[in-house]
LOPATI-439306 format. One record per atom (N, C-alpha, C): x, y, z; residue in one letter; residue number from 1. Coordinates in steps of 0.1 Angstrom, whole numbers, plus 5000, padded with zeros to 4 digits. Example, Ala and Ser with C-alpha at 12.3 -4.5 7.8 and 13.67 -1.06 7.14 Angstrom:
! LOPATI-439306
(kolfi (5132; 4943; 5078); A; 1),
(kolfi (5123; 4955; 5078); A; 1),
(kolfi (5132; 4967; 5078); A; 1),
(kolfi (5128; 4978; 5071); S; 2),
(kolfi (5137; 4989; 5071); S; 2),
(kolfi (5129; 5000; 5079); S; 2),
***
This chain:
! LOPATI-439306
(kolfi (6605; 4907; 8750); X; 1),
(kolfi (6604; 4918; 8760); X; 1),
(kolfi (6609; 4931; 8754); X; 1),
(kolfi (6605; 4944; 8758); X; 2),
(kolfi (6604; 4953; 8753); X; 2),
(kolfi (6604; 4968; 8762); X; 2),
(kolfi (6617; 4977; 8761); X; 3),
(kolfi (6616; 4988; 8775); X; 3),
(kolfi (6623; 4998; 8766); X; 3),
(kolfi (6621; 5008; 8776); X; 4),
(kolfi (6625; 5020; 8766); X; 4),
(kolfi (6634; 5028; 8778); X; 4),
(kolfi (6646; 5033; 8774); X; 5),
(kolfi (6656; 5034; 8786); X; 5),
(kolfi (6652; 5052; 8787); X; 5),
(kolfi (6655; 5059; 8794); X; 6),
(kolfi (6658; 5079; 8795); X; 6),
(kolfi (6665; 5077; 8803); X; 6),
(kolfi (6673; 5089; 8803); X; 7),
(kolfi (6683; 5094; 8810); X; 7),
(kolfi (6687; 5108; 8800); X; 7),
(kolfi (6691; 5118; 8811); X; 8),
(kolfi (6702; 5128; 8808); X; 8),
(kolfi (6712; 5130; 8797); X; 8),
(kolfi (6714; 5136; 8791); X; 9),
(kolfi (6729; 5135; 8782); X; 9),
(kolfi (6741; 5132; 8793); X; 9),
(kolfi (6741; 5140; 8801); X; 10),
(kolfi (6751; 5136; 8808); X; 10),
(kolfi (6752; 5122; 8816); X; 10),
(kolfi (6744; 5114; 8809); X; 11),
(kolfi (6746; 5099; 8818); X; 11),
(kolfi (6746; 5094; 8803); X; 11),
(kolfi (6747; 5096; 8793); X; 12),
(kolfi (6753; 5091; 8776); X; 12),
(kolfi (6759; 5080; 8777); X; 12),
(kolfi (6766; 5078; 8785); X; 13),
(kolfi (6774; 5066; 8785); X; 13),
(kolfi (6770; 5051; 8794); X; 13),
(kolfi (6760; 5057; 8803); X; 14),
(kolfi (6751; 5048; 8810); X; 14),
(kolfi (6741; 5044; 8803); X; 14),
(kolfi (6736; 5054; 8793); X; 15),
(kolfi (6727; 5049; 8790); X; 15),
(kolfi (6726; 5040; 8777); X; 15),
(kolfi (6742; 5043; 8769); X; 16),
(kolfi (6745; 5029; 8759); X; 16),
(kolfi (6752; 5019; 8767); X; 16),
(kolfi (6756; 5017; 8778); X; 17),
(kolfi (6761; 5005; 8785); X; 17),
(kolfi (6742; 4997; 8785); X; 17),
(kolfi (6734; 5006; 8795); X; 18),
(kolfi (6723; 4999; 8790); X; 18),
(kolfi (6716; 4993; 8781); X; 18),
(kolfi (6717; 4999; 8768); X; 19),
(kolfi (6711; 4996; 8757); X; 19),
(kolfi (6718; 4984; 8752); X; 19),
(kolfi (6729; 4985; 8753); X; 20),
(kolfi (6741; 4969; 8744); X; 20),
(kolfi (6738; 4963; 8756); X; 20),
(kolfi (6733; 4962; 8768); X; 21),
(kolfi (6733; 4950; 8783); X; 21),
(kolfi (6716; 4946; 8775); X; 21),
(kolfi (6710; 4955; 8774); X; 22),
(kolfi (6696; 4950; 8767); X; 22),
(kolfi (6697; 4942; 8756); X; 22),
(kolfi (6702; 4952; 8742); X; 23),
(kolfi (6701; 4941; 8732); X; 23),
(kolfi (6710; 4926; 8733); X; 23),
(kolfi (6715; 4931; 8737); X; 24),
(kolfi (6727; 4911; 8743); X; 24),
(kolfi (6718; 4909; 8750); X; 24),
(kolfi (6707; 4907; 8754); X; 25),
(kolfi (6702; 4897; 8764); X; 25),
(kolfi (6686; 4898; 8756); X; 25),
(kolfi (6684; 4900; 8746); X; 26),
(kolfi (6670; 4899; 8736); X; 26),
(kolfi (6664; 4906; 8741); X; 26),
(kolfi (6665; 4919; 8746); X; 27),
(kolfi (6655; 4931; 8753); X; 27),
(kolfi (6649; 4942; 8741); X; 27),
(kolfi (6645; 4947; 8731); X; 28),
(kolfi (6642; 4954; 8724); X; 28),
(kolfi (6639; 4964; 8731); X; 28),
(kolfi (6648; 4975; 8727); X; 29),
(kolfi (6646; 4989; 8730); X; 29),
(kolfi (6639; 4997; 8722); X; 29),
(kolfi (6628; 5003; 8724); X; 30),
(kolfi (6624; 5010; 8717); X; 30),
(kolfi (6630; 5027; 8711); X; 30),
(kolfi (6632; 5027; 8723); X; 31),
(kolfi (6635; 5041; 8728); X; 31),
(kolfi (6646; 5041; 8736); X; 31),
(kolfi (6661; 5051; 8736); X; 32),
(kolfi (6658; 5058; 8720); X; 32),
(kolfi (6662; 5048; 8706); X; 32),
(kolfi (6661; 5051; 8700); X; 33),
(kolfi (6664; 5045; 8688); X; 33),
(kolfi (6681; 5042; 8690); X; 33),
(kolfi (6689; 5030; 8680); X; 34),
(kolfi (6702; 5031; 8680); X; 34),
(kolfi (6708; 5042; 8674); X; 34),
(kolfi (6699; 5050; 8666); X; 35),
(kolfi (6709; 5057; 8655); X; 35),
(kolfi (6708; 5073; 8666); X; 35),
(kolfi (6698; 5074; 8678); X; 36),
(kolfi (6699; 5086; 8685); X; 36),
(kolfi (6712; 5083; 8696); X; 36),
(kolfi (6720; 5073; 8697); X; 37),
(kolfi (6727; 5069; 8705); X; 37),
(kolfi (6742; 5069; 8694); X; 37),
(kolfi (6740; 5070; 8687); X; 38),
(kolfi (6756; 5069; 8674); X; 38),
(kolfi (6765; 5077; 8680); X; 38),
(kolfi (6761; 5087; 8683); X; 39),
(kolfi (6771; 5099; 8695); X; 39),
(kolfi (6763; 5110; 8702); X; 39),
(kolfi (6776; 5112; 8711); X; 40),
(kolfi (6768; 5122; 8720); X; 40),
(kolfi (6759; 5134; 8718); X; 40),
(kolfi (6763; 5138; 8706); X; 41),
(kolfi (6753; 5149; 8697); X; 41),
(kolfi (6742; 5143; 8694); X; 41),
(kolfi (6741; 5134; 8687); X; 42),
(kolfi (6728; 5129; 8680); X; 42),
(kolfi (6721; 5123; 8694); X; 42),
(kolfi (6719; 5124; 8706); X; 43),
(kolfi (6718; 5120; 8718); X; 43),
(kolfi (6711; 5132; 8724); X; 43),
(kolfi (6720; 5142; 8723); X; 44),
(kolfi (6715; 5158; 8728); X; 44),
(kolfi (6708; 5161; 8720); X; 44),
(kolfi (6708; 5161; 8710); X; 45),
(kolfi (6691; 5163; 8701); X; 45),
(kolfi (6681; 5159; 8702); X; 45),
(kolfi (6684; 5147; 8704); X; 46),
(kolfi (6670; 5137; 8712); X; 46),
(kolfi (6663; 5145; 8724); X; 46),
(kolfi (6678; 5143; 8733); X; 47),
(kolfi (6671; 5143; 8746); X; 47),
(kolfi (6667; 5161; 8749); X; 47),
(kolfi (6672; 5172; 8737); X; 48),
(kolfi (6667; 5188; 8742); X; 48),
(kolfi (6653; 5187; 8736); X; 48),
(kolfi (6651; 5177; 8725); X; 49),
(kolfi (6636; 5179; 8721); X; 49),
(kolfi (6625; 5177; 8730); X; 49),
(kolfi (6631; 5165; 8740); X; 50),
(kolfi (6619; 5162; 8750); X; 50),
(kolfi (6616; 5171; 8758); X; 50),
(kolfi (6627; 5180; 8762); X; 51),
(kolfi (6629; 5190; 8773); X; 51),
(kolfi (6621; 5200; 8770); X; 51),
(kolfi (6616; 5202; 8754); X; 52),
(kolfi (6609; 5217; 8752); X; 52),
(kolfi (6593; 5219; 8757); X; 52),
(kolfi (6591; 5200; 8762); X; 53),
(kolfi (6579; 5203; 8770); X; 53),
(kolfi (6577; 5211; 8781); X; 53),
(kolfi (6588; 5214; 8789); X; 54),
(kolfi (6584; 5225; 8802); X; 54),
(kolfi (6584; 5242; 8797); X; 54),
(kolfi (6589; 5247; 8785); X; 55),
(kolfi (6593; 5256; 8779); X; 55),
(kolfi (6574; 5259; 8777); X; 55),
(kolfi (6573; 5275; 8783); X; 56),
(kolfi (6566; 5283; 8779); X; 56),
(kolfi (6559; 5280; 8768); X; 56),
(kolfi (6544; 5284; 8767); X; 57),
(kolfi (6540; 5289; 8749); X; 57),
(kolfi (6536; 5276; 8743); X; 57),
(kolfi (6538; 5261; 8750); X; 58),
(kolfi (6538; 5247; 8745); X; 58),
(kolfi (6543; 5245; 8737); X; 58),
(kolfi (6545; 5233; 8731); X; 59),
(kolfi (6553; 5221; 8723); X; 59),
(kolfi (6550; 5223; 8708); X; 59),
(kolfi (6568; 5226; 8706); X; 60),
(kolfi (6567; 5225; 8691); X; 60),
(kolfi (6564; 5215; 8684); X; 60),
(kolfi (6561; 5215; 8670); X; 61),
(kolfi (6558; 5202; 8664); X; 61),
(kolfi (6567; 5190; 8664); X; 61),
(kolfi (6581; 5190; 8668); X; 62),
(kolfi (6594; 5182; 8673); X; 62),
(kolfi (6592; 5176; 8684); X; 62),
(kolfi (6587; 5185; 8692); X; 63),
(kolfi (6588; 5176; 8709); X; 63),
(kolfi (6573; 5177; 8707); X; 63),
(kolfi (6563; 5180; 8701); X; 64),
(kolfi (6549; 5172; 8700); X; 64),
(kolfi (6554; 5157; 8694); X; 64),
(kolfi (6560; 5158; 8684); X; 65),
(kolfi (6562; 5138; 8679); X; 65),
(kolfi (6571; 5135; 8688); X; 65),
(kolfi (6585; 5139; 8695); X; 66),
(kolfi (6587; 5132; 8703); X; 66),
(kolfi (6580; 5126; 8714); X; 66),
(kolfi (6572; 5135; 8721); X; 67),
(kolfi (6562; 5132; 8730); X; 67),
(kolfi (6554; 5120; 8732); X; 67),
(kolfi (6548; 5121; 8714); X; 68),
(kolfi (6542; 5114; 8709); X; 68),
(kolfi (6543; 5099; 8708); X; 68),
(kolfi (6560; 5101; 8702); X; 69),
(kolfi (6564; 5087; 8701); X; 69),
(kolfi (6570; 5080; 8720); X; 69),
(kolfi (6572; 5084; 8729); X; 70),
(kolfi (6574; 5084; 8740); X; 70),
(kolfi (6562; 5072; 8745); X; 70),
(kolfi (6548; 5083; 8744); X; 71),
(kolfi (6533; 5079; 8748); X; 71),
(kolfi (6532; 5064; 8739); X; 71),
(kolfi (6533; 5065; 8728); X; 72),
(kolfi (6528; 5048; 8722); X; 72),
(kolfi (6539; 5041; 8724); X; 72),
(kolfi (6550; 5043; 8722); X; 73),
(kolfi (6567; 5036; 8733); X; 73),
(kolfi (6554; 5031; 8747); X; 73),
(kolfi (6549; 5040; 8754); X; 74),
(kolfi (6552; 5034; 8768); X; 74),
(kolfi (6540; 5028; 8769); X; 74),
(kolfi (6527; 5024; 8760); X; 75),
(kolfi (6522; 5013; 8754); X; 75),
(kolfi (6522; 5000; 8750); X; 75),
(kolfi (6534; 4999; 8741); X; 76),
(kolfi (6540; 4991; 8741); X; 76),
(kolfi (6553; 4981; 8745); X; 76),
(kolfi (6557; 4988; 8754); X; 77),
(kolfi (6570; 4986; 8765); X; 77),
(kolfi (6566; 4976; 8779); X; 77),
(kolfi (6577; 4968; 8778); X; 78),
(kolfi (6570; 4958; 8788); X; 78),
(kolfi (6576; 4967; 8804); X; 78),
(kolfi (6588; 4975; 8805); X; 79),
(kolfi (6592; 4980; 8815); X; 79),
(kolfi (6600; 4994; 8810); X; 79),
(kolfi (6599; 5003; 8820); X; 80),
(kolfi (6611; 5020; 8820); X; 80),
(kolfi (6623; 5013; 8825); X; 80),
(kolfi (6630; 5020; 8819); X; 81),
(kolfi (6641; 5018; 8826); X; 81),
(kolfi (6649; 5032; 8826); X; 81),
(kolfi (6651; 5040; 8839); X; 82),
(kolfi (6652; 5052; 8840); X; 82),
(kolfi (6669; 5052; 8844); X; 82),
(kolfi (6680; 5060; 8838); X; 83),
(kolfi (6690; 5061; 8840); X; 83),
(kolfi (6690; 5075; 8848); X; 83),
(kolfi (6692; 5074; 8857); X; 84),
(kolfi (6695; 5086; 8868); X; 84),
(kolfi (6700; 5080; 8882); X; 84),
(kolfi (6713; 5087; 8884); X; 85),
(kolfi (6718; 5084; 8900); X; 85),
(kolfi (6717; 5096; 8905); X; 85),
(kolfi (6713; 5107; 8905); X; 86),
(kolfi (6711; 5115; 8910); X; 86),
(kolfi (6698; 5119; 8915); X; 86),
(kolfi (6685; 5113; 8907); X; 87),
(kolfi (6673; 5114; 8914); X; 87),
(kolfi (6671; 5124; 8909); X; 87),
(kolfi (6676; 5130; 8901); X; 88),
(kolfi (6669; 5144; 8897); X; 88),
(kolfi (6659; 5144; 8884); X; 88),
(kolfi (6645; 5141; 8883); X; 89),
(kolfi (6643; 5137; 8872); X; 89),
(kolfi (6635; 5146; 8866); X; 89),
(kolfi (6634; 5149; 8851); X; 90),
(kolfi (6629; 5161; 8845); X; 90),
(kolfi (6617; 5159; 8842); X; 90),
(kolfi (6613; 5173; 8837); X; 91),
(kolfi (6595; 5168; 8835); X; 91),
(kolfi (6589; 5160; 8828); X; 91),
(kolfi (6598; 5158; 8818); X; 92),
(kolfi (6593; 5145; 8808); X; 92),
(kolfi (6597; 5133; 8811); X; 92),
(kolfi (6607; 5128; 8821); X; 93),
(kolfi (6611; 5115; 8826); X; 93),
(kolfi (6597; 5113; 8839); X; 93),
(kolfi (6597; 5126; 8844); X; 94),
(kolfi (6578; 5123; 8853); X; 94),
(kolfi (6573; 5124; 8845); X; 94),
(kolfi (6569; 5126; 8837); X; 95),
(kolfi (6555; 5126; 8829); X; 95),
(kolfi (6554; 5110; 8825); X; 95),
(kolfi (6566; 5108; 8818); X; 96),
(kolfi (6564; 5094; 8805); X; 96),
(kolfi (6564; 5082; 8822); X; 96),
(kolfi (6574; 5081; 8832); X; 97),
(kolfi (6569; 5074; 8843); X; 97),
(kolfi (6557; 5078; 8844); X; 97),
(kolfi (6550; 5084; 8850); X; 98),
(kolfi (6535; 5088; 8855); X; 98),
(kolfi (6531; 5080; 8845); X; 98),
(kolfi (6526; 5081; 8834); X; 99),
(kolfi (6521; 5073; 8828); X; 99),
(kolfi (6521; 5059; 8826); X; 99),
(kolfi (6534; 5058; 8823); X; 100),
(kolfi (6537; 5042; 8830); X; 100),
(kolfi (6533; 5032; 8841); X; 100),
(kolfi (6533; 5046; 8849); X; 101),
(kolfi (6525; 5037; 8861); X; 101),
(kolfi (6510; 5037; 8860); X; 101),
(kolfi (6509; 5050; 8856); X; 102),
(kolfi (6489; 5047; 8852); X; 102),
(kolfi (6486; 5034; 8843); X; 102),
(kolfi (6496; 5029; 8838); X; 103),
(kolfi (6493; 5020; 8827); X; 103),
(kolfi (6493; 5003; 8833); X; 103),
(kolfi (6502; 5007; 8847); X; 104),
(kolfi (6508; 4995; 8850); X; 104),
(kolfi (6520; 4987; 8848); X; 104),
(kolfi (6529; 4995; 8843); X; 105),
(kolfi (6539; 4990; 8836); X; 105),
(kolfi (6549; 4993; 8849); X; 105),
(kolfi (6562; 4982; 8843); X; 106),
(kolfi (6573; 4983; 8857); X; 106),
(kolfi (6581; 4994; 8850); X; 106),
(kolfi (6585; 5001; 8864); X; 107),
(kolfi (6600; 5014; 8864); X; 107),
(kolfi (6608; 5009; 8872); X; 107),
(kolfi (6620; 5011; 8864); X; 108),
(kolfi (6631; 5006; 8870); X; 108),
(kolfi (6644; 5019; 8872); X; 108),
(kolfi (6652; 5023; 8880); X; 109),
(kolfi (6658; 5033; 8881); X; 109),
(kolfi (6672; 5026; 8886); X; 109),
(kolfi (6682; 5036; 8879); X; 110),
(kolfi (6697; 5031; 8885); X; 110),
(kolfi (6698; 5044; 8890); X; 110),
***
């Protein structure tokens, strides 16, 4: 089985409690990688790249491959799993859902 987790920087710590709840139980994460989770910085880089999709003028060649890699992620992903208690979710957490669901795939939200 195979899901790819998003969330916020500021849910960082939700979203590696997720990832180590995944890998202990044979869940392969795609997304994000372990090494974008090493710390909170390497975390906020990830996650400001995806953000440059609502940014004026379109997508730099950074958040084109992140994008990128997101779209064949949610291809291959047996389920989302969206870290958000607040419900507030950004353009690229709707987008990569929306797709998801065009695809048929389960979303799951905390």
């Amino acid at each position: 089985m195979q899901c790819t987790i998003m969330g916020a920087p500021r849910f960082y710590h939700e979203v590696c409690e997720a990832y180590n709840l995944f890998d202990a139980n044979d869940i392969t994460v795609l997304l994000p990688s372990k090494s974008a989770l090493e710390s909170m910085e390497a975390y906020m880089c990830f996650d400001m790249e995806l953000h440059e999709m609502s940014k004026p003028g379109g997508l730099s060649a950074i958040a084109r491959q992140r994008l990128d890699e997101h779209l064949d992620a949610t291809k291959r992903f047996d389920f989302l799993y969206v870290v958000n208690p607040h419900n507030d979710f950004s353009d690229m957490q709707t987008f990569v859902a929306g797709y998801a669901h065009a695809l048929g795939k389960s979303i799951f939200s905390r």
